[in-house]
C-alpha positions as CSV (number, residue, x, y, z in Angstrom):
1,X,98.7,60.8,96.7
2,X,99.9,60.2,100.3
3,X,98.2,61.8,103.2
4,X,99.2,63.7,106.2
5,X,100.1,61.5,108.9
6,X,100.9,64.2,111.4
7,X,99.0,67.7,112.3
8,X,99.2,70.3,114.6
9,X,96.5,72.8,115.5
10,X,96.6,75.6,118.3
11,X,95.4,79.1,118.1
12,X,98.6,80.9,116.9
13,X,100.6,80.5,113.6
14,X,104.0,80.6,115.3
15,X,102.8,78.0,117.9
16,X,101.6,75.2,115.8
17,X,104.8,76.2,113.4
18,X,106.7,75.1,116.3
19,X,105.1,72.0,116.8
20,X,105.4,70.9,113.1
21,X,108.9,71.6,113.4
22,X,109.4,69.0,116.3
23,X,107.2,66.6,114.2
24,X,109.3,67.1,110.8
25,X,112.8,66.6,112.8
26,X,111.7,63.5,114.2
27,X,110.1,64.4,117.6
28,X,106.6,62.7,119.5
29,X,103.4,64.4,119.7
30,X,104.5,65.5,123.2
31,X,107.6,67.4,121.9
32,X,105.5,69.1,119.5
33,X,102.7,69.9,122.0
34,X,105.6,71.2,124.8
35,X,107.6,73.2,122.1
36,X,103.9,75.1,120.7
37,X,103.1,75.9,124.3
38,X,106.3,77.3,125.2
39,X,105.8,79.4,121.8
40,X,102.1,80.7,123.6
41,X,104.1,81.5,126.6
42,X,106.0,84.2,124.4
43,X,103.4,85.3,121.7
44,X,100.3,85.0,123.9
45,X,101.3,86.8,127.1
46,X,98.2,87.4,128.7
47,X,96.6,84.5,127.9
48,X,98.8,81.7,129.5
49,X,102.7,81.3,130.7
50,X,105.4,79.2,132.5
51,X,103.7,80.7,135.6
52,X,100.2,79.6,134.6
53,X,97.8,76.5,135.2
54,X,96.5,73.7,132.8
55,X,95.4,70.4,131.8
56,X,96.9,68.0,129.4
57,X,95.4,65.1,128.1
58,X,97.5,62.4,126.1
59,X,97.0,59.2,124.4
60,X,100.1,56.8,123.2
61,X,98.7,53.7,122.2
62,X,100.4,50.4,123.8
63,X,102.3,52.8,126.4
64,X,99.6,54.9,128.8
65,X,96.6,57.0,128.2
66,X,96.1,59.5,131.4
67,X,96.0,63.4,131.8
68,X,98.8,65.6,133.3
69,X,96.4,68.2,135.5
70,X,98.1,71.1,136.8
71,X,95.9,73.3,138.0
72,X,97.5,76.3,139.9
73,X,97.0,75.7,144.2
74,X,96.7,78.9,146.5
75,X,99.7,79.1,148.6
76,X,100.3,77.8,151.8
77,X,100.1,81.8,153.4
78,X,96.4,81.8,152.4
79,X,93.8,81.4,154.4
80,X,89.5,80.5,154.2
81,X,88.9,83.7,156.1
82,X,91.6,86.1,154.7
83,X,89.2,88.0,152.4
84,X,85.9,87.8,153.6
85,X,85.9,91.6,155.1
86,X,86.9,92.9,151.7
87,X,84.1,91.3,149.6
88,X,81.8,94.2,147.6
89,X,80.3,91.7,145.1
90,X,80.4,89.1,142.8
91,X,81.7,89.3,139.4
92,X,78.1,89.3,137.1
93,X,79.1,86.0,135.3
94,X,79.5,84.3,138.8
95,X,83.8,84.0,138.0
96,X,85.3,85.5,140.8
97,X,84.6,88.1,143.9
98,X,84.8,91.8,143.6
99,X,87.3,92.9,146.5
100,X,88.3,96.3,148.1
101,X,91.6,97.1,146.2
102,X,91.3,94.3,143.9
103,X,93.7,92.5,145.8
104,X,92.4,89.2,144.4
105,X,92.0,90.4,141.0
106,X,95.8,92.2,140.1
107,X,98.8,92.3,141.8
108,X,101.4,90.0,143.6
109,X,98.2,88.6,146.0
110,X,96.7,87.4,143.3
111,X,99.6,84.7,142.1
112,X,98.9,80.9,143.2
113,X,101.7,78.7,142.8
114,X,103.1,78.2,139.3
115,X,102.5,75.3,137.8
116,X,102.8,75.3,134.0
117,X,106.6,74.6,133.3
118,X,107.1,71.7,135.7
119,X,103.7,69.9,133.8
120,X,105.4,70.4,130.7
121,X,108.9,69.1,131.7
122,X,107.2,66.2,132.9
123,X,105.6,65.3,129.9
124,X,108.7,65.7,128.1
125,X,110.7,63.8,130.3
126,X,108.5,61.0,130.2
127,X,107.5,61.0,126.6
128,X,109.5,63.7,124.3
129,X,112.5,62.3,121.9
130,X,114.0,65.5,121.1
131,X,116.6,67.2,123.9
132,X,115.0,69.5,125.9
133,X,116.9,72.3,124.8
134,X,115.7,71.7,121.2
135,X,112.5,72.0,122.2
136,X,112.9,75.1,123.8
137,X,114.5,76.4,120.9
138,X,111.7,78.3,118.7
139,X,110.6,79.8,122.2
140,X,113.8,81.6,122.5
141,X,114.3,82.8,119.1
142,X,110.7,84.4,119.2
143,X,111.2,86.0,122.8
144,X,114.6,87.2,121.1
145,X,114.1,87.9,117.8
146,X,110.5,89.2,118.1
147,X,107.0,88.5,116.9
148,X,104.3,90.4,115.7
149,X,101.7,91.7,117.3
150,X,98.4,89.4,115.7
151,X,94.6,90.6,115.4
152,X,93.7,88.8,118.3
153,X,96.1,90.3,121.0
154,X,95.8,93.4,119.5
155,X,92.3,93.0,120.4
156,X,92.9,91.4,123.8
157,X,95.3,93.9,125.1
158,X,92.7,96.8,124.1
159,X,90.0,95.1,126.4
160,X,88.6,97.8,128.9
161,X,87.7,95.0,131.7
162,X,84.7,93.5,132.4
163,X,82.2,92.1,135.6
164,X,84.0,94.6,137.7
165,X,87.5,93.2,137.1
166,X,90.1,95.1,135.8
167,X,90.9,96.0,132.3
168,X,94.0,94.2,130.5
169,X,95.5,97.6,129.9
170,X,95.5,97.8,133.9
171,X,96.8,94.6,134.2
172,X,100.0,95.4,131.2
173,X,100.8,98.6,133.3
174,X,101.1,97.2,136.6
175,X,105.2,96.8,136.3
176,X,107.2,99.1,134.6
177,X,108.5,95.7,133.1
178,X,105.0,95.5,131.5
179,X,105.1,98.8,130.1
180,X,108.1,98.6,128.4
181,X,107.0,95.5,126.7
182,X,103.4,95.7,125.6
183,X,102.6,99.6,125.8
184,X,103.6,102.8,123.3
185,X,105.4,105.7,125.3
186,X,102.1,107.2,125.4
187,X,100.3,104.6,127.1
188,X,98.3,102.9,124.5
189,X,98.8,99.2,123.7
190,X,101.2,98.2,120.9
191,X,99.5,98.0,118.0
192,X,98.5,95.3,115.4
193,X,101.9,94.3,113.3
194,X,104.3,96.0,115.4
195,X,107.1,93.6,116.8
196,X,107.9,92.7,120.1
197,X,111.2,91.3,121.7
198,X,111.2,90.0,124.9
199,X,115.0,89.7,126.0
200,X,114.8,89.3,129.3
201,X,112.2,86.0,128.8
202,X,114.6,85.4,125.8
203,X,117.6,84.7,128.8
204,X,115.2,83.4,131.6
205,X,114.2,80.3,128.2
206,X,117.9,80.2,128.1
207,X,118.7,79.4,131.8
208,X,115.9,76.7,131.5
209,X,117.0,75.3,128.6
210,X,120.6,75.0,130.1
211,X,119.5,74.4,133.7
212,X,116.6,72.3,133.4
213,X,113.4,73.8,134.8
214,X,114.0,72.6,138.4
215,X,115.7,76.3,138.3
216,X,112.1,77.7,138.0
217,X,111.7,76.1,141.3
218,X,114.7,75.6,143.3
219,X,117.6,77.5,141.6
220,X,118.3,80.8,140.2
221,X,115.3,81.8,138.4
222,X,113.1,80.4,141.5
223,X,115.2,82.4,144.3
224,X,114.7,85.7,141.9
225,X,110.9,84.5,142.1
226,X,110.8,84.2,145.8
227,X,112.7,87.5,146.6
228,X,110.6,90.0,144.6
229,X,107.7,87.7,146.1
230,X,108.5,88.5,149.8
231,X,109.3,92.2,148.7
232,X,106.1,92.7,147.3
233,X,104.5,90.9,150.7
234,X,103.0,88.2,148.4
235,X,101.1,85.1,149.5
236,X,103.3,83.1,147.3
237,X,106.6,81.6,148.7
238,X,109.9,79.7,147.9
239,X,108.3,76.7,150.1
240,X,105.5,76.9,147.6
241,X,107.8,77.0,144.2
242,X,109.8,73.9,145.9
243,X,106.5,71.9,146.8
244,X,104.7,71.9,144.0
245,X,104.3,68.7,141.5
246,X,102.0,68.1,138.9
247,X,99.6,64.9,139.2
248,X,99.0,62.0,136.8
249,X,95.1,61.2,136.8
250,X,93.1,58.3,134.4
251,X,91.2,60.2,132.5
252,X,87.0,60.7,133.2
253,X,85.3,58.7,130.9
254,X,81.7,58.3,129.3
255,X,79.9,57.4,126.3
256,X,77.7,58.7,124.0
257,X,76.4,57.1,120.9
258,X,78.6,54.7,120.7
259,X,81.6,56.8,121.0
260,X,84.5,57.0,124.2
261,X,85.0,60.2,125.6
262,X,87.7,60.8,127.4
263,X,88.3,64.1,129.6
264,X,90.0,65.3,132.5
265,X,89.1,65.0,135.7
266,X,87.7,67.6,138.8
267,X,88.9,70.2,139.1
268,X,88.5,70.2,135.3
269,X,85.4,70.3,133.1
270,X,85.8,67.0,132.1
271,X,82.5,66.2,134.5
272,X,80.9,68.8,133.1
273,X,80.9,67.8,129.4
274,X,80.4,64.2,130.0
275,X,77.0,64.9,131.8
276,X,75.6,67.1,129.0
277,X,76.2,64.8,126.3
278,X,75.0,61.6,128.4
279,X,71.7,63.9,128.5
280,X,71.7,64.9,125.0
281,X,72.0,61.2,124.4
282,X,68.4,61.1,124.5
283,X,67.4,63.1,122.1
284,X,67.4,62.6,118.3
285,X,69.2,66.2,117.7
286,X,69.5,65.5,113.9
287,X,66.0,65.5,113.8
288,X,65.6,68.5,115.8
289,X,67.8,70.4,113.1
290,X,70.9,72.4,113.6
291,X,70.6,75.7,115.6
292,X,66.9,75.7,115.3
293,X,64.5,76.8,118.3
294,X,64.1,73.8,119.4
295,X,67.9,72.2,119.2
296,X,69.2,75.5,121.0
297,X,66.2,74.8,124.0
298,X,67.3,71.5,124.7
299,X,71.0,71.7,124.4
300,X,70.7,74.8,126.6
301,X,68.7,73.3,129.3
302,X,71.2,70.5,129.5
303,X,74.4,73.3,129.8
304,X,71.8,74.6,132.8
305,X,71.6,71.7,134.7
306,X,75.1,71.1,134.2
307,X,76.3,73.9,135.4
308,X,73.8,74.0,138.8
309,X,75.5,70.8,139.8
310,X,79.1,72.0,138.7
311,X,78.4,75.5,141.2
312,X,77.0,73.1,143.9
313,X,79.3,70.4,144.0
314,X,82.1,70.8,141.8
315,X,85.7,71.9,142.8
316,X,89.3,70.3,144.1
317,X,88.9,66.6,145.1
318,X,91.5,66.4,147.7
319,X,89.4,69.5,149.5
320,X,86.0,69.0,148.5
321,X,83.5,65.7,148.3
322,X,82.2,65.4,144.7
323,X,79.1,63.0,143.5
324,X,80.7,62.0,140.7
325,X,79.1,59.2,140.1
326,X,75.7,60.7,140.3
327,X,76.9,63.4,138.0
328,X,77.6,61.5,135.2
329,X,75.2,58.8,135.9
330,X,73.1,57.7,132.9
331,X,70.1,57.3,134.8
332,X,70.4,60.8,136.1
333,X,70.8,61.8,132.3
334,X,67.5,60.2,131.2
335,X,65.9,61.8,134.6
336,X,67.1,65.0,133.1
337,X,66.0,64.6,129.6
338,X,62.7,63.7,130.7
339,X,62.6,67.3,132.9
340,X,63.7,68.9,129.2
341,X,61.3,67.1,127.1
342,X,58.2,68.2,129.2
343,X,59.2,71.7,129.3
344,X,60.8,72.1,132.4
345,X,63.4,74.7,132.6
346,X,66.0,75.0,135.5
347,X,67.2,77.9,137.3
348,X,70.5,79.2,137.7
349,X,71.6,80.7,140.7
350,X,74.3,82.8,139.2
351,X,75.0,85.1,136.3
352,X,77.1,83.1,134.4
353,X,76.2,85.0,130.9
354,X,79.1,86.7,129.1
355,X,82.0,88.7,130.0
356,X,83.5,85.6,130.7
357,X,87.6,85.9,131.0
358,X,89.4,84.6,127.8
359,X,93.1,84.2,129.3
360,X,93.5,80.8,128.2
361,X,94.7,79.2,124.9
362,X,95.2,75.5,123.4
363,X,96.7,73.3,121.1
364,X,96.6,69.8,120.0
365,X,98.8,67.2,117.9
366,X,98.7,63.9,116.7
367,X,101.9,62.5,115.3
368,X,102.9,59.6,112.8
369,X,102.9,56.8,115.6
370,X,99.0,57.8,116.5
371,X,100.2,59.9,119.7
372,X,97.8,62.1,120.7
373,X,97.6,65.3,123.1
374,X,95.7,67.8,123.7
375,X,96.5,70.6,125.8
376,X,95.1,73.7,127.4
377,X,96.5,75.7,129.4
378,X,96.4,79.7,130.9
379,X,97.4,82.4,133.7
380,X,93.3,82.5,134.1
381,X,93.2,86.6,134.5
382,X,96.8,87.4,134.4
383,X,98.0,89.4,137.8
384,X,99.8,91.9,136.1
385,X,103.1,91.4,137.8
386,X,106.3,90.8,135.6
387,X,109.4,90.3,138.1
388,X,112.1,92.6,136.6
389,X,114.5,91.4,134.9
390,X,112.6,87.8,134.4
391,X,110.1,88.6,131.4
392,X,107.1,86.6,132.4
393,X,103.5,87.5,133.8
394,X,102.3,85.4,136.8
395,X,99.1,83.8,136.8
396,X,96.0,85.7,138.4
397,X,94.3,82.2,140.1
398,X,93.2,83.8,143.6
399,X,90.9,86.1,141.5
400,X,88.5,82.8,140.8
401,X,88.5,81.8,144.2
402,X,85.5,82.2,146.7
403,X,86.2,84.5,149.4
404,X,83.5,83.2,151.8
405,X,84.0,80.3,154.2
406,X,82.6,76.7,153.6
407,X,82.1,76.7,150.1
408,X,83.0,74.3,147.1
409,X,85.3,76.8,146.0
410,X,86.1,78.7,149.1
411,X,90.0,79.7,150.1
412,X,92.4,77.2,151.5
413,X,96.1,76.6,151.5
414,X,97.0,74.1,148.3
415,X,93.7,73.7,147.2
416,X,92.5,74.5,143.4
417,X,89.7,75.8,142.0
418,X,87.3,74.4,139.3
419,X,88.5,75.3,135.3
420,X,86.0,74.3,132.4
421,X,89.3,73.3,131.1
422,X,88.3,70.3,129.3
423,X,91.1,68.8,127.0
424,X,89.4,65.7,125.0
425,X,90.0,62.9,123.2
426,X,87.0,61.3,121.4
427,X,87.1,57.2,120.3
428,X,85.0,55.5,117.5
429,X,85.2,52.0,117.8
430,X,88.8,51.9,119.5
431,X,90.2,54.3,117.4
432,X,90.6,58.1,117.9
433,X,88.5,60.5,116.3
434,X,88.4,63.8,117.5
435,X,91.4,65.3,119.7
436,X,90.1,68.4,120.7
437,X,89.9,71.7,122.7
438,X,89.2,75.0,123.4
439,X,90.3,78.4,125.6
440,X,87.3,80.8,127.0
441,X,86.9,81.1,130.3
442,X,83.7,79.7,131.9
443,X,82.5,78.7,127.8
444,X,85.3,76.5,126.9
445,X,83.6,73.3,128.2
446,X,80.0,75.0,125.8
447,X,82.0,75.3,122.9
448,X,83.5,71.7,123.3
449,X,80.5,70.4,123.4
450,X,78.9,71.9,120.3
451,X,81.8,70.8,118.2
452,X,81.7,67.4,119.4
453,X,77.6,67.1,118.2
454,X,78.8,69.0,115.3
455,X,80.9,66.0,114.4
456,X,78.6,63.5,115.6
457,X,75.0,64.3,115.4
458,X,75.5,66.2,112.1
459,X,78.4,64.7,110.0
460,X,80.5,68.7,109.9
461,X,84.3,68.1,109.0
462,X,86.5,69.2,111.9
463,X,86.5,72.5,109.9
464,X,82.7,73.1,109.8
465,X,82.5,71.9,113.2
466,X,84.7,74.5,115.4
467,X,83.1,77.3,112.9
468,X,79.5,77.0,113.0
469,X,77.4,79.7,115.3
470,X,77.5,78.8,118.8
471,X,75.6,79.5,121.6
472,X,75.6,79.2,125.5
473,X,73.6,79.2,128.8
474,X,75.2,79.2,132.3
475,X,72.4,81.2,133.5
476,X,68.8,81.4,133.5
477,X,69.6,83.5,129.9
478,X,70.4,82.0,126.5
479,X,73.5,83.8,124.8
480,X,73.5,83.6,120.9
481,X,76.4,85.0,119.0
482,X,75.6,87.5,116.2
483,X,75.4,84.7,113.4
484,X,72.0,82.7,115.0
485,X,69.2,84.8,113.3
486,X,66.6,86.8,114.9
487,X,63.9,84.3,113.4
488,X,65.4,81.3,115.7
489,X,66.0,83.7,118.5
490,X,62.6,85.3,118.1
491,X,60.9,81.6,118.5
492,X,63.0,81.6,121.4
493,X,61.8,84.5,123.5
494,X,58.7,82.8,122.7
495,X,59.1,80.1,124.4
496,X,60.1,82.0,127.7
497,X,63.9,82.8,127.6
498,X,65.5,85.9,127.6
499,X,68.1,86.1,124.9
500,X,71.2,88.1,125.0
501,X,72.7,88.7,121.3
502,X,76.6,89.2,122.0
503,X,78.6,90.8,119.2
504,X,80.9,89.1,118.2
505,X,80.1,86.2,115.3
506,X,82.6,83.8,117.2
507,X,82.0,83.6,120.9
508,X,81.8,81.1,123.6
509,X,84.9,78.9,123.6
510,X,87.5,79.2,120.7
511,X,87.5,75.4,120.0
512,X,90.4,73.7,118.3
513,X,90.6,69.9,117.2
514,X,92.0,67.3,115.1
515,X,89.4,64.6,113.3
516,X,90.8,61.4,112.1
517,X,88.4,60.5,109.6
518,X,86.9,56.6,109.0
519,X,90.1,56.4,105.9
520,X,92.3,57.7,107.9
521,X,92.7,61.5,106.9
522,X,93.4,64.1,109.1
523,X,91.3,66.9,109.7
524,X,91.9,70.0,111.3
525,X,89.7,72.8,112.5
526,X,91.3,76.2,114.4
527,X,88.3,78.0,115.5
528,X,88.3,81.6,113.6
529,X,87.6,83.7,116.2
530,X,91.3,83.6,117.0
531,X,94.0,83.7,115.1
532,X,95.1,80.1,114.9
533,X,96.1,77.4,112.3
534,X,95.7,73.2,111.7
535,X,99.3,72.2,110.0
536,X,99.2,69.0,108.4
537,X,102.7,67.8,107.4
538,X,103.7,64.3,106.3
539,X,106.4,63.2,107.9
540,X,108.8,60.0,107.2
């Protein structure tokens, strides 16, 4: 019996249907990655857009292995200083700033620049085989035809708001364009299975198709964008639409256990998930066993220290001066370990904990020819605004940025702010094993992590791995979802930590990947806590 030689995975059925399209009439892995985002822009509407911010990570063996970053840049109005008189707090899991009249948080001065479309069109200029407007194609039937409303945005759009930010249901009713789309006439969001049409997206997909997304930019669309912009006294501009470009980066690499892994670079969490695993390196976490006390201390204390140097040092490059090096040192690592092996627990500044903001989605694709990407990408909390007429929600990027002066993530025009956006590629001698992912706010790079040591230190299938009970500590605090027991959790307070037992049975990331297997078999695991599916199709 043949195998699969393709597969798609991303956190929405109509998204990775999309992408298996592309595959099954002929297209790259790029095509089919580009067509299932542009599908998330329409069926996932709070969680990323053409108007978001991402990270894209792609393989092509024999042609160029490097990561399309597009990570959304305040505009060129903003200033270090502009909000420091309006600051009331902190958001408790250390993600953003509480302002007077949420200025930051919704609304037309939260939008940085748009980046999301022009990183896509990129990648499909360079690497797609299908014509652009083919590609674009099951995004405009969706936005015209309509889709269903799935458990997981049902969910989403019923979220009351957390930290101090505002609720999505503030955030859908913002525009009048918002409300017509995602609410009831009474106010309550749309409810699960009840379809949505988006006709006004449906044309603006069109124009782009047609136009090219240069329009998004530079043309029609982008001087409809920059006149509701200047009538709403937004920081964004049309300077700002036509300066923007995404970058082409090498990818950060390290090892661990004999394995390549291959990540994005800062502003990313690339640096993030490489450190952890060089620390875990040194421990024998098989023999610790999986989820116990004692496997959950040590991986934790390693997410600690890597996220002490990540709110110290880590943020935009071009802006900020970042020890990389030292970071993801090996020596460090073992320095590290050593700390965690004689007890040694490090603080946490912040409340990093839960709450964390979810706006963010993923998918990944490997096609016949061994192409590989893997691609996350978001509005980070979604600003509420929909221009009329246009369809689309802007991001909500300001809202992460710190409002005080002569910080690592502090205000200034172009600059970007940190993502654990971490979009991965995992080799085993030479070859590609895992391609893999995840949205979740400040967890994504957590959950990442835990899949890949599912996979390596304990021999899960892709399936197993995105699907066992995870766990998380950006704070001084250990979160467990609902699934770790009170036995191992018990053994932890024990030991010292507090322990916070969220709800939910899948929490903290919602990882996504594709395992090639030693044979050659494709695996694929969408993480249940969303809605989303692996396709494997066999093409050719």
């Amino acid at each position: 019996m043949a195998h699969d030689n393709a597969m798609v995975v991303a956190a929405q059925p109509e998204a990775a249907e999309a992408g298996a399209v592309m595959l099954m009439r002929g297209g790259t892995a790029v095509d089919a990655a580009v067509a299932a985002a542009l599908v998330q822009t329409v069926v996932d509407p709070l969680m990323c857009g053409i108007a978001g911010f991402g990270s894209m990570g792609l393989f092509l063996p024999g042609i160029r292995h490097d990561y399309i970053d597009f990570h959304a840049p305040a505009p060129l109005k903003a200033t270090p200083t502009m909000w420091q008189d309006l600051i009331e707090g902190e958001t408790r899991d250390g993600f953003g700033f509480i302002l007077k009249g949420a200025v930051n948080d919704v609304g037309y001065g939260s939008i940085a620049v748009p980046a999301t479309l022009k990183a896509l069109d990129l990648a499909h200029r360079s690497h797609g085989r299908l014509p652009w407007a083919e590609v674009l194609e099951p995004a405009i039937r969706f936005a015209e035809e309509g889709w269903l409303v799935r458990p997981a945005v049902a969910s989403f759009w019923s979220d009351e708001g957390s930290m101090g930010r505002a609720s999505n249901q503030e955030r859908v009713h913002f525009t009048a364009a918002g409300r017509a789309l995602y609410q009831r006439p009474d106010g309550s969001p749309k409810r699960l299975g009840e379809l949505i049409r988006n006709p006004d997206y449906g044309r603006v997909l069109r124009r782009i198709a047609e136009a090219g997304s240069e329009d998004f930019y530079t043309g029609e669309i982008g001087r409809r964008i920059a006149a509701d912009m200047r009538a709403h006294d937004a920081l964004l501009s049309a300077e700002d639409l036509a300066a923007f470009a995404p970058s082409r980066q090498p990818p950060l690499e390290g090892t661990y256990r004999g394995r390549r892994i291959s990540s994005n670079q800062p502003p990313g969490g690339g640096i993030m998930l490489i450190q952890m695993l060089n620390i875990l390196e040194n421990f024998d976490l098989k023999a610790l066993g999986h989820n116990s006390p004692d496997y959950i201390r040590t991986v934790c204390e390693a997410m600690k220290r890597s996220t002490v140097d990540k709110d110290r040092h880590v943020g935009d490059p071009r802006f900020v001066e970042i020890p990389v090096e030292r970071i993801i040192s090996k020596r460090d690592a073992r320095e590290a370990a050593a700390e965690i092996r004689a007890g040694v627990k490090a603080h946490v500044t912040r409340y990093q904990a839960s709450g964390v903001p979810k706006d963010t989605t993923h998918v990944g694709v490997i096609d016949p020819q061994g192409n590989c990407v893997t691609l996350t990408h978001s509005l980070g909390m979604p600003s509420g605004v929909i221009t009329e007429g246009l369809g689309f929600m802007y991001n909500g990027c300001m809202g992460v940025f710190d409002p005080r002066p002569g910080r690592a993530g502090s205000i200034a025009p172009g600059k970007s702010r940190f993502s654990a956006m971490c979009p991965t590629i995992v080799f085993n001698e030479g070859k590609v094993e895992l391609v893999i992912g995840a949205p979740g706010g400040t967890q994504i790079v957590m959950g990442v992590l835990q899949a890949i040591l599912n996979v390596v230190d304990f021999g899960m299938t892709m399936a197993e791995a995105v699907s066992a009970p995870r766990f998380s500590a950006t704070s001084n605090a250990i979160d467990v979802t609902n699934r770790i027991p009170r036995w191992t959790t018990d053994a932890l307070e024990a030991m010292g930590y507090e322990v916070i037992r969220n709800p939910m049975s899948h929490y903290f990331g919602v990882v996504h990947g594709i395992r090639v297997t030693p044979d050659g078999r494709l695996e694929g695991g969408a993480d249940p806590g969303r809605d989303g599916v692996a396709y494997g199709i066999r093409v050719g």
